[in-house]
N, C-alpha and C positions, 0 to 999 in steps of 0.2 A: 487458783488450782489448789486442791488440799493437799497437804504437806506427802500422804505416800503417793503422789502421782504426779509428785515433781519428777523431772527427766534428769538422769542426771548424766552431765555433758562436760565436768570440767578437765580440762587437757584434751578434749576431743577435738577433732579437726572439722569443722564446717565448711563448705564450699556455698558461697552466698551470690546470686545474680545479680549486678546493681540494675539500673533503670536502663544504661546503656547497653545491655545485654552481657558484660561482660563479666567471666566468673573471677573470685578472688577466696583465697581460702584464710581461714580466720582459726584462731587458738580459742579454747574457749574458757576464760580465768575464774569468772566467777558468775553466780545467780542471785539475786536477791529477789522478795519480795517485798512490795510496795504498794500500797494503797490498792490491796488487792491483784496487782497483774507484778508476773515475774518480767525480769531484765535483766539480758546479757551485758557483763564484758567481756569483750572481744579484743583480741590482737590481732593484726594483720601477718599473715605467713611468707615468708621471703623464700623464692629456689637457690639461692645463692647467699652464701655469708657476708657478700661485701655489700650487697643488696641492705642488709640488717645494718651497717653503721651509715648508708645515705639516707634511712629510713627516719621518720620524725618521732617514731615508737608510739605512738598514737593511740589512744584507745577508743574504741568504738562501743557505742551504747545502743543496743535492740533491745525492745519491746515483743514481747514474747504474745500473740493473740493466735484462737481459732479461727479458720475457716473452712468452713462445708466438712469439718472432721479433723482436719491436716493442722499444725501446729505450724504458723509463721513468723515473722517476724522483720520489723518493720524499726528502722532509725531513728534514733533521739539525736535531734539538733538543738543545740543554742537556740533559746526562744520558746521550745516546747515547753509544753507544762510540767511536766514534771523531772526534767534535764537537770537543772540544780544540783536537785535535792537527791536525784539519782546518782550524777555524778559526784557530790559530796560522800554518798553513801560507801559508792564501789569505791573511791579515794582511800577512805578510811580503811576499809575493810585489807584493800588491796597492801597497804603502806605496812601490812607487816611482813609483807613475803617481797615486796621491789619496794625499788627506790623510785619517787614518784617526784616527779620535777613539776610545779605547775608551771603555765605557761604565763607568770609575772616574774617566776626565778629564775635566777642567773644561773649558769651552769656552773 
């Protein structure tokens, strides 16, 4: 997507449908480009405060593509191709505004 026709979406609230039909609403931190296609970080949005400290603070990585016009977006897991290198990316990016625990560190 060329650089003026990036959307731009960060601290916007997204309301996302998983597979199970169920809706969940997401923060949205940060976009990057890679290897040609953009990708969200996302944070999951809690209704309750106490909710936020059962929470594993998790980030979630979408894949930003077209269809039939409409702009979707579709989950990067462990495995995919380009997960890593995405998630190295938003890590980096992200570690100057939070505090980023990986999932080998100790708390």
């Amino acid at each position: 997507m060329p650089e003026e026709k990036k959307p731009e979406y960060e601290g916007a609230l997204l309301t996302l449908e998983g597979e199970d039909g169920q809706e969940e609403i997401f923060e949205h931190l940060d976009t990057l480009e890679y290897e040609g296609a953009l990708y969200f970080a996302l944070m999951p949005v809690h209704d309750a405060a106490e909710d936020y400290l059962d929470a594993d603070g998790e980030l979630v990585f979408m894949k930003v593509y077209e269809e039939d016009g409409e702009e979707m977006l579709c989950g990067l897991e462990p495995g995919d191709e380009a997960f890593e290198e995405v998630r190295a990316r938003f890590v980096e990016r992200l570690s100057e505004e939070f505090e980023i625990i990986e999932d080998d560190e100790e708390l």
